[in-house]
C-alpha positions as CSV (number, residue, x, y, z in Angstrom):
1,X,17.1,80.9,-48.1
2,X,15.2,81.7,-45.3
3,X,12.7,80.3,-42.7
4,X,11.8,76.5,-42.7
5,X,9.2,75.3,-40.3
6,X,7.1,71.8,-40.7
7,X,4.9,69.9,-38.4
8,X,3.8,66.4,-38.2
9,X,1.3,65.6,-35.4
10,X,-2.5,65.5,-35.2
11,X,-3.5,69.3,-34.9
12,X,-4.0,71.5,-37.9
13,X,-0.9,71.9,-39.7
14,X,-1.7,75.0,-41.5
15,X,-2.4,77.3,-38.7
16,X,1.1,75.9,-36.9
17,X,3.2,76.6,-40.4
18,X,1.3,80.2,-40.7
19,X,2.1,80.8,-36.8
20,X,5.4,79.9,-36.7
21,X,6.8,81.5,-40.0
22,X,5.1,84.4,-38.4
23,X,7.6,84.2,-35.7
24,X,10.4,84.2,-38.3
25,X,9.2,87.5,-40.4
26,X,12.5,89.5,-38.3
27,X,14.8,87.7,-40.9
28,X,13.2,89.2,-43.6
29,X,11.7,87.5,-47.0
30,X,10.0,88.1,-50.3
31,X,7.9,85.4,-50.5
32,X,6.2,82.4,-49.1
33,X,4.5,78.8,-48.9
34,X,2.7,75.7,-47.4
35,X,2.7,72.4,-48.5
36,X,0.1,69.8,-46.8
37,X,-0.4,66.5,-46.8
38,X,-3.9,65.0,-47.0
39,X,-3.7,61.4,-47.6
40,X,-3.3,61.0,-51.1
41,X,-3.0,64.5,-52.1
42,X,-0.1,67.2,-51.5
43,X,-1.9,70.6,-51.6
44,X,1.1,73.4,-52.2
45,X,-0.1,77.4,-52.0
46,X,2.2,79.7,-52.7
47,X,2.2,83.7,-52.6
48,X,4.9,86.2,-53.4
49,X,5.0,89.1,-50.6
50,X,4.3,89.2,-46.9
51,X,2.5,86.4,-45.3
52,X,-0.9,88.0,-45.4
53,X,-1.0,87.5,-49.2
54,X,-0.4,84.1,-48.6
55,X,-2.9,83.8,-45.7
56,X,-5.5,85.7,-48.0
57,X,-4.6,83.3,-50.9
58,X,-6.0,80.6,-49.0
59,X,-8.9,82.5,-47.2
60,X,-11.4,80.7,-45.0
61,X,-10.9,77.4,-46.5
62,X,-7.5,76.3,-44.9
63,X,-5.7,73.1,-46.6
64,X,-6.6,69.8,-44.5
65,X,-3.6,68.1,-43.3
66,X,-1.4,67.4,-39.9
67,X,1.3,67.0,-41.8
68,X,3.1,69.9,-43.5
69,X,5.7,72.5,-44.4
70,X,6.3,76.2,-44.6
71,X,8.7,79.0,-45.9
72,X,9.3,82.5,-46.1
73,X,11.8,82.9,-48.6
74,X,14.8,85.3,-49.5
75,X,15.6,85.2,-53.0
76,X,18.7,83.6,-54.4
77,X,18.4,82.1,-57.5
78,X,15.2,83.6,-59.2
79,X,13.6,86.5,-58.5
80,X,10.7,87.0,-56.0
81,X,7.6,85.7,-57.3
82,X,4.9,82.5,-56.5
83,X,6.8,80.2,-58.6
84,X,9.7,80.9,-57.4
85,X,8.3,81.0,-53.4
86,X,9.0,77.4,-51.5
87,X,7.8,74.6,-51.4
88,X,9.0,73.4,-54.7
89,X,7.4,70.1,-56.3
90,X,8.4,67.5,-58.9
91,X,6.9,67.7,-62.0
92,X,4.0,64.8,-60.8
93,X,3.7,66.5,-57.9
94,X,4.7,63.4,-55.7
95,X,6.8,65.4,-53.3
96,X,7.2,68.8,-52.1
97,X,10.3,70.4,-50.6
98,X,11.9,73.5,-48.8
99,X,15.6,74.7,-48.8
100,X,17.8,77.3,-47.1
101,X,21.4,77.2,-48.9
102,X,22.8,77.2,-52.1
103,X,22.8,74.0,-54.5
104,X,26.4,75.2,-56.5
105,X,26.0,72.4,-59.2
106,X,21.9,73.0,-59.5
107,X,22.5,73.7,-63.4
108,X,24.3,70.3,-64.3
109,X,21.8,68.8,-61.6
110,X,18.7,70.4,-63.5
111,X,20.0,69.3,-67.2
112,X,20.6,65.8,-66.2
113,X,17.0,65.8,-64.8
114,X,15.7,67.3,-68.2
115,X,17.4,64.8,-69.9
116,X,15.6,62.2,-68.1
117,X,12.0,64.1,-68.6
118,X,11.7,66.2,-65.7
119,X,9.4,69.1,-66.1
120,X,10.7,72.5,-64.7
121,X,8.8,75.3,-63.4
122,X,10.9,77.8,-61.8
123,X,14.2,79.4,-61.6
124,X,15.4,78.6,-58.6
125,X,18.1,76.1,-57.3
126,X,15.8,74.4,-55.0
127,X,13.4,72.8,-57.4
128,X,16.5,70.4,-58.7
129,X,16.1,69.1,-55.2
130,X,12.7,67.7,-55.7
131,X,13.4,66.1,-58.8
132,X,16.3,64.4,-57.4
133,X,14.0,62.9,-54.9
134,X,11.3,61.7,-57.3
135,X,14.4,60.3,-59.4
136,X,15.6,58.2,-57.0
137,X,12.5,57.5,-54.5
138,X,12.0,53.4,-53.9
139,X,9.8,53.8,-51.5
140,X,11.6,54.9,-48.9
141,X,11.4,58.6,-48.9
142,X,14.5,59.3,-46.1
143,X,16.6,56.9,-48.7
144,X,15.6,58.7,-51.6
145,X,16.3,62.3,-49.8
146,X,19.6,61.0,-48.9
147,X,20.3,59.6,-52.2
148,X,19.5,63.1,-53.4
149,X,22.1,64.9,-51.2
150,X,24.4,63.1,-52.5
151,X,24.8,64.4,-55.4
152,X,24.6,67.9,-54.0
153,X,27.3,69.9,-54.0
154,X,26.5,73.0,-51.8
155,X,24.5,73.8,-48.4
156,X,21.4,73.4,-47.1
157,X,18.8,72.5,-44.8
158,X,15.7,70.7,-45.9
159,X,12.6,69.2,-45.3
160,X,10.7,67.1,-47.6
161,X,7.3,65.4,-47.7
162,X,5.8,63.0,-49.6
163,X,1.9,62.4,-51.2
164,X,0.7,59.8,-49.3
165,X,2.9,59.9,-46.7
166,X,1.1,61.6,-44.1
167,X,3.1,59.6,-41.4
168,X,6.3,61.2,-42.0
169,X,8.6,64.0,-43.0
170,X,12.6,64.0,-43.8
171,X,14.8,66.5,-42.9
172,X,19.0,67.4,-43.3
173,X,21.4,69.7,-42.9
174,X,24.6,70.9,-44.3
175,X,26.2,74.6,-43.2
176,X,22.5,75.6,-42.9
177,X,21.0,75.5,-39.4
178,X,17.8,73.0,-39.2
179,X,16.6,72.1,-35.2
180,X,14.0,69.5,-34.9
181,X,11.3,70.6,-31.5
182,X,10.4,67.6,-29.5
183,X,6.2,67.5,-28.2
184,X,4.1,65.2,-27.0
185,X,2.1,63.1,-30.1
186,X,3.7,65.9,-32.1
187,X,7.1,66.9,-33.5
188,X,8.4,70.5,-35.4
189,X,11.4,71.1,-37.7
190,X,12.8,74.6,-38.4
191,X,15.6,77.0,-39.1
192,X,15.7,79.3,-35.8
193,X,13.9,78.8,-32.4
194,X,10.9,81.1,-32.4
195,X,9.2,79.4,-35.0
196,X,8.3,76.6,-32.5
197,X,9.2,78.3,-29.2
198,X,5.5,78.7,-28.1
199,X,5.0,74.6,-28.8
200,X,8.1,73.4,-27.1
201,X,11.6,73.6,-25.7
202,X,13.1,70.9,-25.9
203,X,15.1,70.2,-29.3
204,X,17.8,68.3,-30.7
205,X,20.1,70.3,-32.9
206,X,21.2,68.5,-35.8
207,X,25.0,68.8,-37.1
208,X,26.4,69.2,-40.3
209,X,25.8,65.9,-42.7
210,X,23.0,64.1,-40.2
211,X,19.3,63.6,-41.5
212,X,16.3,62.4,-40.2
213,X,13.1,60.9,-40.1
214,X,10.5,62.7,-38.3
215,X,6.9,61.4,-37.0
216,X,4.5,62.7,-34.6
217,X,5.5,60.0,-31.8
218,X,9.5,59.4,-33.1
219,X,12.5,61.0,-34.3
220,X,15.4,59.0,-35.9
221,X,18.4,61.0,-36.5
222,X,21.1,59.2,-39.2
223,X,24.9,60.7,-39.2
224,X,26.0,61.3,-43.0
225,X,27.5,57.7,-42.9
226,X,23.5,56.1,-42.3
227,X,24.0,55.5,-38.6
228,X,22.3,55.9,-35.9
229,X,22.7,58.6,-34.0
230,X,21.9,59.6,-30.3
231,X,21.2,63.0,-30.0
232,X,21.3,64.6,-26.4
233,X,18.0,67.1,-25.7
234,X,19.1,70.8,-25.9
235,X,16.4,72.7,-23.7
236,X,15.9,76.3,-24.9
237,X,15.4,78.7,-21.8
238,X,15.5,82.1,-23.9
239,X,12.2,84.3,-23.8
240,X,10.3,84.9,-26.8
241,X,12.5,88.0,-27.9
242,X,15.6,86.5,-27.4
243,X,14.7,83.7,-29.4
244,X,14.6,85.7,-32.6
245,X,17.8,87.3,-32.0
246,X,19.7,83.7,-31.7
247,X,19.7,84.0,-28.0
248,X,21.8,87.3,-28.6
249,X,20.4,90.7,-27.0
250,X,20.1,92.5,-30.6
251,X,20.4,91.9,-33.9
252,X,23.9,93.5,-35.0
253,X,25.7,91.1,-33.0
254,X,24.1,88.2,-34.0
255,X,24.7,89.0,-37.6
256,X,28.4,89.9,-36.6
257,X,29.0,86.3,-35.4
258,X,27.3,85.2,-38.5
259,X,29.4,86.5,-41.2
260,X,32.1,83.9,-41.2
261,X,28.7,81.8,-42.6
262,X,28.0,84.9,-44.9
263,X,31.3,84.3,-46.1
264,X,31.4,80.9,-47.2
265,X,27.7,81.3,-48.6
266,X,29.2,84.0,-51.1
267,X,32.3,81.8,-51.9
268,X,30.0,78.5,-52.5
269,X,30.3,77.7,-56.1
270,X,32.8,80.4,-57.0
271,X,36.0,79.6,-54.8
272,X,36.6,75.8,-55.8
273,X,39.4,73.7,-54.8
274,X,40.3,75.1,-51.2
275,X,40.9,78.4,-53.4
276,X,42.9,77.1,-56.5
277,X,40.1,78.0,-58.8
278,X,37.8,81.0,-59.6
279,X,34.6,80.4,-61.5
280,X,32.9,83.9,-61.8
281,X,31.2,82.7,-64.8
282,X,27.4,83.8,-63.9
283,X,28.9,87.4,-64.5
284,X,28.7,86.8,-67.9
285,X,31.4,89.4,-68.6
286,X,33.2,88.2,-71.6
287,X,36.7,88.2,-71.3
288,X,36.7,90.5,-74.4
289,X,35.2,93.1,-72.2
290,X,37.2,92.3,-69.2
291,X,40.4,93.2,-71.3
292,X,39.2,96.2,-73.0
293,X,38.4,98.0,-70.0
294,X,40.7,101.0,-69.2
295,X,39.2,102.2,-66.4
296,X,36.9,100.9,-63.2
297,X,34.6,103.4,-61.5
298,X,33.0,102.2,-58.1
299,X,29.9,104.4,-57.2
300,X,28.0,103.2,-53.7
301,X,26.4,105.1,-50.4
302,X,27.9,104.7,-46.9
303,X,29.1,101.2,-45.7
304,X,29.0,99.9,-49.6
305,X,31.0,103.6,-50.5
306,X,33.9,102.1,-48.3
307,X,33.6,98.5,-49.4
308,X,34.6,100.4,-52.7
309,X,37.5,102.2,-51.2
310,X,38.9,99.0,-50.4
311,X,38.2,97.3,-53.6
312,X,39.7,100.4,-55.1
313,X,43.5,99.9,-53.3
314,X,42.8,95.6,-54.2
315,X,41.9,96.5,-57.6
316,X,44.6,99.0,-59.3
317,X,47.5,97.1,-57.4
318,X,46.8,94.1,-58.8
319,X,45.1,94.6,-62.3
320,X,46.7,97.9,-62.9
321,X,44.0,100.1,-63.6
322,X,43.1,103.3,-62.9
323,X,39.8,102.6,-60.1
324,X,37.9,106.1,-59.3
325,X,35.2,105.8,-56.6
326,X,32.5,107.6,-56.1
327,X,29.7,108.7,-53.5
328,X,26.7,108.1,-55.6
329,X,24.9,111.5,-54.6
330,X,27.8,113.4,-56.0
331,X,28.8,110.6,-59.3
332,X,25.6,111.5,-60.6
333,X,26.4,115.4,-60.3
334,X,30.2,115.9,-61.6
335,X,29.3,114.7,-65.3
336,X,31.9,111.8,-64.8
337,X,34.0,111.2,-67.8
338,X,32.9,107.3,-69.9
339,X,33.1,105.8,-72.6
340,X,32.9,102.1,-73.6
341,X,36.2,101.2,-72.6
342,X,34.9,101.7,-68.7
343,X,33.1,99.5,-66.4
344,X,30.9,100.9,-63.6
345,X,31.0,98.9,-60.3
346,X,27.5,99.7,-58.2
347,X,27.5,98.4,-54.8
348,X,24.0,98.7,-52.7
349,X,23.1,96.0,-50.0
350,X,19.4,96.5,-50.5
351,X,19.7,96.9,-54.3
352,X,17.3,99.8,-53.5
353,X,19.4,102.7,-52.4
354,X,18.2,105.8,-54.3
355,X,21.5,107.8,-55.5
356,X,22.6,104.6,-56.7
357,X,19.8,103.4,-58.6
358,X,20.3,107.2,-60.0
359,X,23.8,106.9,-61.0
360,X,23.0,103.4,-62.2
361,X,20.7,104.8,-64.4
362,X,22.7,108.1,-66.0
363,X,25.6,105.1,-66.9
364,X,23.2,102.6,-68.8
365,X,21.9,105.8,-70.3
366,X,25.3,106.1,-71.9
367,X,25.7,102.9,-72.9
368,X,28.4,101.7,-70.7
369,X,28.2,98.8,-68.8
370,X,27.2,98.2,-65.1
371,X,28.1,95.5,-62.9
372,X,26.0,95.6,-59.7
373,X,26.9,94.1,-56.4
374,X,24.2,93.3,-54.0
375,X,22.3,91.5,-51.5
376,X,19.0,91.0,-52.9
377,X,17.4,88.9,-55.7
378,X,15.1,91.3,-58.0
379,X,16.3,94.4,-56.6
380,X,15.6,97.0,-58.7
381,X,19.7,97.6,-59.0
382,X,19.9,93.6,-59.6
383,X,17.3,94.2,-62.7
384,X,18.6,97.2,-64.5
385,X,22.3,96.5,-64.1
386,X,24.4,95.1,-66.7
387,X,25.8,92.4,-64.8
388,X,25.2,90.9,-61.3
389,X,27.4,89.4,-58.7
390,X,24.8,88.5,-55.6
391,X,26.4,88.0,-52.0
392,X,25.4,85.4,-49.8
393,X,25.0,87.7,-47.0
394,X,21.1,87.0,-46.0
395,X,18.8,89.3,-44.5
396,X,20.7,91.9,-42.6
397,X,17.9,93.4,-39.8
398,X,20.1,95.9,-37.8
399,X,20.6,99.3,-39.4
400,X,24.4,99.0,-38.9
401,X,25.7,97.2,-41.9
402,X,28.2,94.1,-41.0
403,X,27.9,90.9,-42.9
404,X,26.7,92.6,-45.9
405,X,29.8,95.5,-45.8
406,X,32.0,92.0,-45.6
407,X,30.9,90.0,-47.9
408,X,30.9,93.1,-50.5
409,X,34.8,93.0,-50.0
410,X,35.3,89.3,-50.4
411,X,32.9,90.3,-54.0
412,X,35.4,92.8,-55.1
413,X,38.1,90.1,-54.2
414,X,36.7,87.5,-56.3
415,X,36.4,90.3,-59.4
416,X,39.6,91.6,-58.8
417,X,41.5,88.0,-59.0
418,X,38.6,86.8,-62.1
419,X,40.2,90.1,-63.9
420,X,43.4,89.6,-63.1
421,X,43.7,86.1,-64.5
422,X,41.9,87.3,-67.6
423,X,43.7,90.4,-68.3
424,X,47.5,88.5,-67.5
425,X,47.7,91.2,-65.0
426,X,48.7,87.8,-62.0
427,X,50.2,84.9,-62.8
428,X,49.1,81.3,-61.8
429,X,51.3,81.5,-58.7
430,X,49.8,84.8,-57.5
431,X,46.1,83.6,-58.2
432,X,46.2,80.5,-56.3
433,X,48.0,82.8,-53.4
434,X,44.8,85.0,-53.4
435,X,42.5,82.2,-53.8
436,X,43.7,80.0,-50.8
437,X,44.2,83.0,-48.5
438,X,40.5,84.0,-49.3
439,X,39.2,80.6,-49.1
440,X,40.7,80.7,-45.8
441,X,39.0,83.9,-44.2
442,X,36.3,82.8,-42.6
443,X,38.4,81.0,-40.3
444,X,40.2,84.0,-39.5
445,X,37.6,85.8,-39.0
446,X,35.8,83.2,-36.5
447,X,39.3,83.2,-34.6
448,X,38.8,87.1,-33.9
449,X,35.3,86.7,-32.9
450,X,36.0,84.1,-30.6
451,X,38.6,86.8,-28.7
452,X,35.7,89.7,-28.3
453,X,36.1,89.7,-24.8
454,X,39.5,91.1,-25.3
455,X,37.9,93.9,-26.7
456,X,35.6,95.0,-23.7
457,X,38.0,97.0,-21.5
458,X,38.8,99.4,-24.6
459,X,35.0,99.5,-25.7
460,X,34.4,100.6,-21.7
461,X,36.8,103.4,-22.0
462,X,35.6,104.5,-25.4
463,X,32.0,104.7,-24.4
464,X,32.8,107.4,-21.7
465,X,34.0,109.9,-24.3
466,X,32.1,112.0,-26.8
467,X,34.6,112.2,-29.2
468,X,37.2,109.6,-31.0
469,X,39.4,109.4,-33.4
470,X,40.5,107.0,-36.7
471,X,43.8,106.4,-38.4
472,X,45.4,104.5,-41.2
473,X,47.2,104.4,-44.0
474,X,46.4,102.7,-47.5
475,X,43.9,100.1,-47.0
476,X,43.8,100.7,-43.1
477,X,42.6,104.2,-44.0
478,X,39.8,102.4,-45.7
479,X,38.7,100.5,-43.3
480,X,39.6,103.0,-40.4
481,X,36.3,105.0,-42.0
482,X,34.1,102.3,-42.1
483,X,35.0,102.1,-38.1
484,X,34.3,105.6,-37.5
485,X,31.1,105.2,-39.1
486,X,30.2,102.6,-37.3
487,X,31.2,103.9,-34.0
488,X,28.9,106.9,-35.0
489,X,25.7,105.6,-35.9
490,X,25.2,103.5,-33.5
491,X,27.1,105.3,-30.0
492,X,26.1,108.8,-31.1
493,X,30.2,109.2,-30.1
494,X,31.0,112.1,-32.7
495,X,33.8,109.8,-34.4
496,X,36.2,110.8,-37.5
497,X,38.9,109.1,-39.4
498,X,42.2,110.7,-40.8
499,X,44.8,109.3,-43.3
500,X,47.7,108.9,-41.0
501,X,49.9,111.1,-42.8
502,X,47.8,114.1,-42.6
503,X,47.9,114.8,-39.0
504,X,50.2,117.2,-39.1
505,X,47.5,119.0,-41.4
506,X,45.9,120.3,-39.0
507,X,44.4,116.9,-37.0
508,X,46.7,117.1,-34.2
509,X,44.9,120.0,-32.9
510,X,42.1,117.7,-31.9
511,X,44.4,115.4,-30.0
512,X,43.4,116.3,-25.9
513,X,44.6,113.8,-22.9
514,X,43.3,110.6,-23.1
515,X,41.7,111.3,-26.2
516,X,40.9,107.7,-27.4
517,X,42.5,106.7,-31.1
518,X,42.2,104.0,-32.8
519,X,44.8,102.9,-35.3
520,X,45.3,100.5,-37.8
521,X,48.5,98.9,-38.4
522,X,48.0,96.1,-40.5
523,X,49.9,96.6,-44.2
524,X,53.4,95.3,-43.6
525,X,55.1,97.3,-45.8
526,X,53.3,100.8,-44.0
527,X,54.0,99.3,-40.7
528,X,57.6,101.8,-39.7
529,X,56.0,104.6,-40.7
530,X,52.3,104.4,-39.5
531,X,54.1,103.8,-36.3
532,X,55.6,107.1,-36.5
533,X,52.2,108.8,-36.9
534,X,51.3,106.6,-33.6
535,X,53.9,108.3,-31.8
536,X,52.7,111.6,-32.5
537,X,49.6,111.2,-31.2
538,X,51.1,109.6,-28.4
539,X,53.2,112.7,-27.5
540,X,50.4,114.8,-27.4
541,X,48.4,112.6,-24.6
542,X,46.0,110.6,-26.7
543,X,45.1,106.9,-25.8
544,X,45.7,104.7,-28.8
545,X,44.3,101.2,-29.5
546,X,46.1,99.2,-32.3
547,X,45.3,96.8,-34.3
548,X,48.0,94.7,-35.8
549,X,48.6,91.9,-37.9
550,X,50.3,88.8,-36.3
551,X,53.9,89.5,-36.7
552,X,54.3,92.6,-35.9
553,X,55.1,92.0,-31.7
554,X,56.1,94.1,-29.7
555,X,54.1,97.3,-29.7
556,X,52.8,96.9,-26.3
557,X,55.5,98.5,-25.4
558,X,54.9,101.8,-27.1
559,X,50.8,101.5,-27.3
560,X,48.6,101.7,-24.6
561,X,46.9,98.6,-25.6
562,X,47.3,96.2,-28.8
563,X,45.2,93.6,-30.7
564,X,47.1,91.3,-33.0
565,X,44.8,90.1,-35.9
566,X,45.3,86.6,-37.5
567,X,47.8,87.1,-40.2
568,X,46.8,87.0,-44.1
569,X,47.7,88.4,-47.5
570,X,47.8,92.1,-46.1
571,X,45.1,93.2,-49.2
572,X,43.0,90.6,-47.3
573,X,43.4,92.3,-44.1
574,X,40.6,94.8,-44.0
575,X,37.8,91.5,-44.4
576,X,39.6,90.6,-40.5
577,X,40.6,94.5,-39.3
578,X,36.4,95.7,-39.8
579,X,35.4,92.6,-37.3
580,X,36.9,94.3,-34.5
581,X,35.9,97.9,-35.1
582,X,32.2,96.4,-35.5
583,X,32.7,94.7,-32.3
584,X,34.1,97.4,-30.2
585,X,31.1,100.2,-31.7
586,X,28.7,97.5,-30.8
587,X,30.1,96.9,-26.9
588,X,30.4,101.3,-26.6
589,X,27.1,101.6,-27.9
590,X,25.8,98.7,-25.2
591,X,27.8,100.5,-22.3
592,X,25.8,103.8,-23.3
593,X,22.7,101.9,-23.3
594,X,21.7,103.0,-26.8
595,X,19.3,101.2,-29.1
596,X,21.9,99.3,-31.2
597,X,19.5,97.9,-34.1
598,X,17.3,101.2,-34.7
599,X,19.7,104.4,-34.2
600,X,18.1,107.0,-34.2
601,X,17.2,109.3,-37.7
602,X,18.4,106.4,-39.7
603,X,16.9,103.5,-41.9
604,X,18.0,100.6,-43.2
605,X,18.1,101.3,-46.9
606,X,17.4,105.1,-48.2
607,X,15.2,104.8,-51.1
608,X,14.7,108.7,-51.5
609,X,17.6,111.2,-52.5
């Protein structure tokens, strides 16, 4: 999944695909590809790396063609290389297509194609969809693309073209974004604005389930149904740099309001049934190993460290096991104690991060196993770990960690309930509790994004203070340091998080007038006494913001102000309770006018020790 743009018209395609995936580098990729129709032939280049490779690939002699497509590709399915880079072909080479999603049923899709002859060349989920073309193509290629999607279970966005059919492209969505631009003798498809920004501004967006047929003079849009559908023109007025950021000012906030998509791309194909089911079976952890294990160690680095410390509280109470977890610059230094009853739990978002691709290494060097959890295909974490469970998260650009850090949790979640049906440790009734309430985050977490302007008169006062505090208990302890963090890195507001029930240890020294606190209050059973730790601060002047879990009314009265979170399972909780802390650091950090994608001294992923 990544960038999609295509053009049908009578300029040069290439130089429109290369220009306009250009325009789409700032998601990130591994990979990409152009496909090009020339009359009776359908000219596909592919390159793995930056664009340049591609471009030099082709060198001076550029594929004829005014009708084509383009991708820059994040892995998925596959690992990063020009196979496995879009567009993929059927084995006769008749059509050629490119996909942002994830086909969940691609296996029994691919050996039912086998079965009837198809040809496979690559890894990936996408291919399948080519096949399914050629399988069912009568001629009519938007019949044959829609006769395809219908036996897909999954998202997507896609746009195919045929050999020969240099009058026409197809294109449809499902959960995947996919805009079609409007010109004059021309028309553009693509996943994101900027790829055709320069060329027009006037698009029609298409919902989930419509398709269409596009051609340089036309465009007929067909609801899931085969209808016709009138689509109203949507004219962009963003500049060029809004444009990449979704019309948002940076980065971190548009990946903010895209995690409840981050989270149902890392549930597709393993929460099935609204939740009632768990299929984890890509882990290929045997349920011999899953019961012998006696003890869980979690080693990570900073956001990913306290996605750990949360999967640490899910984990022991409800398998029953003991769950250390470490920093992955000290695991490495403290001779930890294994043996081959334990599993080793590495979580990195770029699958690159230096101390854990160390500790990584010192545990496969003893022969115990390694389950990694990360972001990216081919990482060198993904390749040398035992087992892999990938999130969905997609390329994350601002330093500041968001959808990745939450779709790590829902991964512990889903390894934590997989586990505990295996080892006996839940019963059915206690599963398909988990299950639904997961399946049923995203929601949740969309309903607390759609409140952030509730947040904005806290995040004003907070961005006048230099200091600020953290507390929780349990879980909300967790999560109360990945909010200190973020506040931190990207306010510069010096920002530190306490257990609640070690203030009297010495942390209500630090507590001055007005001093603003932010606590957590979201585990039911903690709620009587994290309360009491509120008060204490409150005695002593400080200014607390609470966030609660629906329920629990009434602490307005005590608080100064309150934000009630959507109610779940309360091990859930902390996948809702980080949206607002991301929020709130994002709206100080914009009050203090400080540069909220690149803070300062940081990088995205450390690669040295």
């Amino acid at each position: 999944m990544c960038g999609i743009v295509g053009y049908i018209g009578s300029q040069d395609a290439y130089s429109i695909l290369i220009e306009g995936l250009k325009k789409l580098e700032y998601r990130g990729y591994d990979s990409a590809g152009v496909a090009l129709v020339n009359g009776s032939r359908l000219e596909v280049i592919k390159a793995k790396g930056e664009l340049e490779q591609l471009e030099n690939k082709v060198g001076a002699k550029f594929p004829n063609g005014s009708t084509g497509i383009g991708h820059t590709r994040w892995a998925t399915h596959g690992a990063p290389s020009d196979v496995n880079a879009h567009p993929h072909c059927c084995c006769s080479g008749d059509f050629a297509v490119v996909h942002n999603g994830i086909i969940e049923n691609y296996r029994f899709i691919r050996e039912w194609m086998e079965e009837a002859g198809h040809k496979f060349q690559s890894e990936t989920d996408t291919e399948v969809l080519a096949h399914l073309i050629k399988h069912f193509y009568n001629g009519d290629l938007l019949g044959s693309v829609q006769q395809a999607l219908a036996q897909v279970e999954g998202s997507f966005a896609l746009v195919a073209v045929a050999r020969g059919k240099n009058d026409q492209m197809v294109c449809a969505r499902k959960d995947s974004p996919l805009i079609i631009g409007l010109g004059k003798n021309e028309n553009f498809v693509a996943s994101d604005v900027p790829a055709i920004l320069q060329y027009t501004r006037r698009i029609y967006i298409l919902e989930d389930g419509e398709a269409a047929r596009v051609t340089k003079d036309v465009v007929e849009v067909f609801s899931p149904e085969g209808k016709g559908v009138s689509k109203e023109v949507f004219h962009i007025d963003w500049d060029a740099v809004q444009a990449e950021k979704g019309g948002h000012p940076h980065f971190m906030i548009k990946e903010i309001m895209e995690q409840p998509h981050a989270l149902r791309e890392t549930m597709r194909g393993r929460l099935l049934e609204e939740g009632r089911k768990i299929d984890l079976s890509e882990l290929n952890l045997t349920d011999e190993e899953i019961a012998s294990t006696r003890r869980v160690f979690i080693v990570a680095c900073g956001t990913s460290y306290h996605a750990g410390l949360v999967g640490k509280y899910a984990m022991e109470r409800a398998l029953r096991l003991p769950v250390e977890v470490d920093l992955a610059s000290e695991f490495r230094y403290r001779d930890p104690l294994l043996d081959e009853s334990s599993l080793v739990i590495v979580i990195s978002q770029s699958g690159e991060t230096a101390d854990t691709l160390a500790a990584l290494r010192l545990v496969r060097g003893k022969g115990v196993r390694v389950l990694a959890i990360t972001n990216v295909v081919g990482s060198s974490v993904a390749r040398e770990a035992d087992k892999v469970l990938y999130t969905w998260a997609g390329p994350e650009i601002a330093v500041a960690s968001t959808k990745a850090y939450i779709t790590q949790l829902l991964a512990l979640y889903l390894i934590t309930l997989h586990m505990g049906r295996v080892r006996g440790a839940m019963d059915a009734s206690a599963l398909e509790e988990g299950g639904r309430a997961i399946f049923r985050l995203p929601e949740k977490v969309e309903n607390v994004l759609g409140r952030e302007r509730e947040l904005k008169r806290f995040s004003a006062y907070l961005s006048r203070w230099e200091n600020a505090f953290f507390i929780g208990r349990n879980m909300d302890f967790a999560v109360a340091l990945e909010g200190a963090l973020k506040l931190k890195e990207i306010s510069y507001i010096h920002a530190e998080a306490y257990a609640s029930g070690e203030l009297k240890h010495g942390t209500l020294a630090l507590i001055v007038e007005g001093i603003p606190v932010v606590a957590l209050v979201t585990q039911k059973a903690l709620q009587d006494k994290s309360l009491s730790n509120i008060k204490e601060v409150k005695a002593r002047g400080g200014y607390v913001f609470c966030l609660a879990q629906e329920g629990m009314q009434g602490l307005e009265e005590e608080l100064d102000e309150v934000f009630y979170l959507p109610a779940t399972l309360d091990f859930l909780l902390p996948v809702i309770s980080v949206v607002p802390l991301q929020l709130i650091s994002y709206q100080a950090a914009v009050e203090r006018g400080c540069p909220v994608d690149k803070p300062r001294n940081l990088a995205k992923s450390v690669t040295v020790e």
